[in-house]
N, C-alpha and C positions, 0 to 999 in steps of 0.2 A: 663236528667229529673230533672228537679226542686225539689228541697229537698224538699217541703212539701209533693208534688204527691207523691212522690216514700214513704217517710216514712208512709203515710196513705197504699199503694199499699202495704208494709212490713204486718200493720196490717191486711189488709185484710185476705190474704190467711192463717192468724198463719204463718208467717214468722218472724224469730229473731234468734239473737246468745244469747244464757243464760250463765252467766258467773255465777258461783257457787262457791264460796270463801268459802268452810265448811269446819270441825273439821278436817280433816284428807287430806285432795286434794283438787287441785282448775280442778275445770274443765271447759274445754269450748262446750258448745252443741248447733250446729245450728239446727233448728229446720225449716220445711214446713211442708204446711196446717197441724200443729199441731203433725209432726209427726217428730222424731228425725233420720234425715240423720247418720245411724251410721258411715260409711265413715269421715266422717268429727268430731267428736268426739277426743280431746285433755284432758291430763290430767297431770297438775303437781303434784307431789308428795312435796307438802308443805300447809299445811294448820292452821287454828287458834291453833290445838295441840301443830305442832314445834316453833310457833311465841312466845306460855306461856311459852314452854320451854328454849329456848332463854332468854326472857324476865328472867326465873328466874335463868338461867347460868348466865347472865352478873350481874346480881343484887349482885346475891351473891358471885359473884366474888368484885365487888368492894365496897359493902354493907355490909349488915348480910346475912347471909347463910338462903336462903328462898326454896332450893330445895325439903324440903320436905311437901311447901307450895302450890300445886298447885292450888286447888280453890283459894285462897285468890290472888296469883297473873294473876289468870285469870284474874280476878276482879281491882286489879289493870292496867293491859296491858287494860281493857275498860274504864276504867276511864281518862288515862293519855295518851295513846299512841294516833300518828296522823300522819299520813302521811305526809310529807315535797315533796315540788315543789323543793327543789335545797336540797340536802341532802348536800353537799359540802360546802353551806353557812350558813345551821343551825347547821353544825358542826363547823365550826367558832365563831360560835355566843354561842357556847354552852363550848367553854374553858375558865378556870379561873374561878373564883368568881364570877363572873358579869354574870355570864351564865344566859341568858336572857329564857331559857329553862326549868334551875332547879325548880323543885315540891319537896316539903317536903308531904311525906304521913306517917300519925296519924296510926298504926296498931292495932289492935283490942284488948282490954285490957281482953277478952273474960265475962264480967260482963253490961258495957255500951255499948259494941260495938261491933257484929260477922264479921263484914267486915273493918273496919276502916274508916277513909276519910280524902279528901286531905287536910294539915291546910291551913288556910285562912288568910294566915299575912295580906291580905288587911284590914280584919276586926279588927284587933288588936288578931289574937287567939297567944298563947305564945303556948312554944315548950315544951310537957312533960318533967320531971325529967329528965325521965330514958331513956338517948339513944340509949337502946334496940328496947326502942317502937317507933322510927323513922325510917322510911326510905328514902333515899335520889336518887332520880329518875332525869335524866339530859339527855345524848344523846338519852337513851337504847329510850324514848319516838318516836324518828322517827324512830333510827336505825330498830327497831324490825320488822317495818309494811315493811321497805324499802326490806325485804327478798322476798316478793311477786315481786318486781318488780327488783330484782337483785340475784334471787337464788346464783349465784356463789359467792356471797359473805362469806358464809355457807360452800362451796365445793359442790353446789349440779349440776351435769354437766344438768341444766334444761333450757329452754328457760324460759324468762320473762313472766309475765303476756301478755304486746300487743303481743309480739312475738308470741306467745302462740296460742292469736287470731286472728291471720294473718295466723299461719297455720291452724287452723279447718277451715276457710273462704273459705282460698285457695284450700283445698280440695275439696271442693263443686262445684257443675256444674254452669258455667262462668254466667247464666244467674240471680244465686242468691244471687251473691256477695254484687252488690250494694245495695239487701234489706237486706244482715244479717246486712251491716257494721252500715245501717240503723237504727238499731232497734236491740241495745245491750241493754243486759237486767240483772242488778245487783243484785245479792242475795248470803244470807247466812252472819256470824254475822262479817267475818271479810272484807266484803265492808261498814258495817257500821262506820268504824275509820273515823274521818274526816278527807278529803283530797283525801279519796279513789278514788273518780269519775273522780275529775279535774285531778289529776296525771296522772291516766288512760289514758283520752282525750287527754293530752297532749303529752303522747306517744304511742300513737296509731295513729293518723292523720301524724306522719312525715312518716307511714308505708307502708299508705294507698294510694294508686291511687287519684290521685287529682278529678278526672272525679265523684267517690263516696263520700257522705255523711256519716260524722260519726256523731250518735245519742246514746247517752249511759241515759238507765233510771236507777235510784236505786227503789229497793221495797220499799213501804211503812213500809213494816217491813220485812227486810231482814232476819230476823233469821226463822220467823214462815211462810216464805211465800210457802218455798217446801209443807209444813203440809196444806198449807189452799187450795193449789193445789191438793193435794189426796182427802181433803177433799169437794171440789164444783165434783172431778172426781167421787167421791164412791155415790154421793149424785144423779149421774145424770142416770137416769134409761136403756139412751141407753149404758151406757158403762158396765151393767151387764154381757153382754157374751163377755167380755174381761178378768175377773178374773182366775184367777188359784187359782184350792183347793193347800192346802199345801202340800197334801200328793204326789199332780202332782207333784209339784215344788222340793219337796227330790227328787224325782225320777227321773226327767230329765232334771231338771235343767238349764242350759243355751240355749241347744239344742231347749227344748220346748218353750223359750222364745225368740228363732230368727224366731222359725216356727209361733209365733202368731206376730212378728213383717212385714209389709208391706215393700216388698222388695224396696229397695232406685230407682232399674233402673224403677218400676212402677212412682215413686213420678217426677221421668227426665222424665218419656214418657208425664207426662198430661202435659208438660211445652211446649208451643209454642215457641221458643228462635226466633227472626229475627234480625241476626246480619246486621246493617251498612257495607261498603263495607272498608271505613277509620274506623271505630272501633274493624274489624276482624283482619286486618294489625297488632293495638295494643293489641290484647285482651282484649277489655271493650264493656258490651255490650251494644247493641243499644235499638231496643224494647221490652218490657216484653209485654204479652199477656197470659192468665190461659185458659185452656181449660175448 
C-alpha cells in the first residue's frame, strides 16, 4: 500500500499509536476507530520527573549542589537539554575546554530574576562576580534526554522508547500494524526537547518491517494537548453517557471502568483482514477493508 493511502486510511478510522512522554511514565497506546486496544498498551516507568532529577544529581555532583532545587532545574533541563543523533560523538565533542556543548546558565539573584537565563557571551554579556551564581552545563545537556532512549543506562531493566513501541504494535491484531506504525502520535512536555522526533524515527524504522511506513507527528503543544483532548471530549454532547459520578468511581473503580470500556475482540470482529497468499507466509498484511 502506498504510504500516502495507507497514512490517510490510518486517519480515517482513528487509528494511531500515541506516544505520551509525561511527568511520571512514558507510555505507548494504539488506539482504533478512537478507542484504546487495551492489549497492546506499554508503559515505561521513566518520565520528565526522573530526567530533572538526574539533571539535578549530576549538576550537583560536578556543579553547585542544586538538589534541593527542583523547579528551577526543571527549568533549566527545558531550556538546555536536546536530544543527540550519536550520543558517542557529542560526548567527544563535549571533553576539555573547547566543549563545543558547554552553557554557562546566570541563576536567579531572587530580586531581577526568579528563573535565571542562559548568558549570551555571543552578545558580549560578562560573567557575575559571584560564582555561586553560575552554573556550568556541558554533557548532562543530551546525557539527560538520552535516558528515554537508553533506560539501562540508569539500571532501569526497561526497553527503549522504539522498542517499547514495537512491542504495543506487535501486540495488536496483524491487520493494524501498518496503520499504527503509520500514524505515531507525540505528546507530553518531554517530546518537546529538541531532537526528540528525528531520534525517534531513526530508531524506530531499523525495527520495523520494511513492507510498513513509519509516520511520527509531534503536537502542536505537546504538554496541553491530553487537556485540550478532555476538553473537545467534555464539550461534545454525545459523549455525556460515558461519564462516571465520583462517588461510582470510589466504589468500583477499575472494575466499572473495563465494563464501560468496548471489548478489544468486538473492535477485531468489525475488521475485514484478506490476507495475500505470499504475505500470510511472512506475516504482513495484504488488504485492509472496515466493515
Amino acid at each position: 500500500m502506498p504510504y500516502e493511502a495507507e497514512f490517510w486510511a490510518a486517519e480515517l478510522p482513528g487509528c494511531g499509536l500515541v506516544v505520551d512522554a509525561g511527568f511520571s511514565f512514558t507510555h505507548a497506546v494504539p488506539i482504533f476507530d478512537w478507542r484504546v486496544l487495551e492489549k497492546g498498551v506499554r508503559r515505561m516507568d521513566l518520565g520528565g520527573k526522573a530526567l530533572t532529577n538526574q539533571m539535578k544529581t549530576l549538576v550537583s555532583y560536578r556543579s553547585i549542589n542544586m538538589m534541593e532545587e527542583t523547579f528551577l532545574m526543571n527549568h533549566i533541563k527545558e531550556e538546555l537539554c536536546f536530544v543527540s543523533q550519536d550520543a558517542l560523538a557529542d560526548l567527544a565533542l563535549s571533553k576539555g575546554r573547547k566543549s563545543t556543548h558547554k552553557r554557562v546558565y546566570v541563576l536567579p539573584d531572587g530580586v531581577h530574576s526568579r528563573l535565571g537565563h542562559v548568558l549570551d557571551e555571543e552578545a558580549g554579556e560578562q560573567l557575575p562576580q559571584q560564582k555561586d551564581m553560575v552554573l556550568t552545563v556541558n554533557n548532562e545537556r543530551f546525557m539527560v534526554p538520552e535516558l528515554i532512549f537508553r533506560p539501562s543506562d540508569i539500571g532501569l531493566a526497561e526497553a527503549s522508547l522504539a522498542e517499547m513501541i514495537v512491542e504495543a504494535v506487535e501486540a495488536c491484531h496483524p491487520a493494524l500494524r501498518g496503520l499504527l506504525y503509520s500514524n505515531v502520535f507525540l505528546m507530553g512536555g518531554t517530546c518537546r526537547c529538541p531532537g526528540f522526533l528525528e531520534r525517534l524515527k531513526s530508531e524506530l524504522r531499523p525495527l520495523v518491517p520494511d513492507a510498513y511506513e513509519v509516520h511520527i507527528h509531534l503536537a502542536e503543544d505537546p504538554i496541553t494537548c491530553a487537556w485540550q483532548g478532555q476538553r473537545l471530549l467534555a464539550a461534545d454532547p454525545a459523549s455525556q453517557g460515558r461519564w462516571l459520578t465520583r462517588a461510582a468511581y470510589q466504589q468500583q473503580r477499575s472494575a466499572l471502568l473495563r465494563a464501560q470500556t468496548p471489548l478489544e475482540a468486538d473492535l477485531e470482529g468489525s475488521l475485514e483482514h484478506v490476507w495475500d497468499t505470499d504475505d500470510e507466509a511472512d506475516g504482513l498484511g495484504g488488504v485492509y477493508s472496515y466493515a
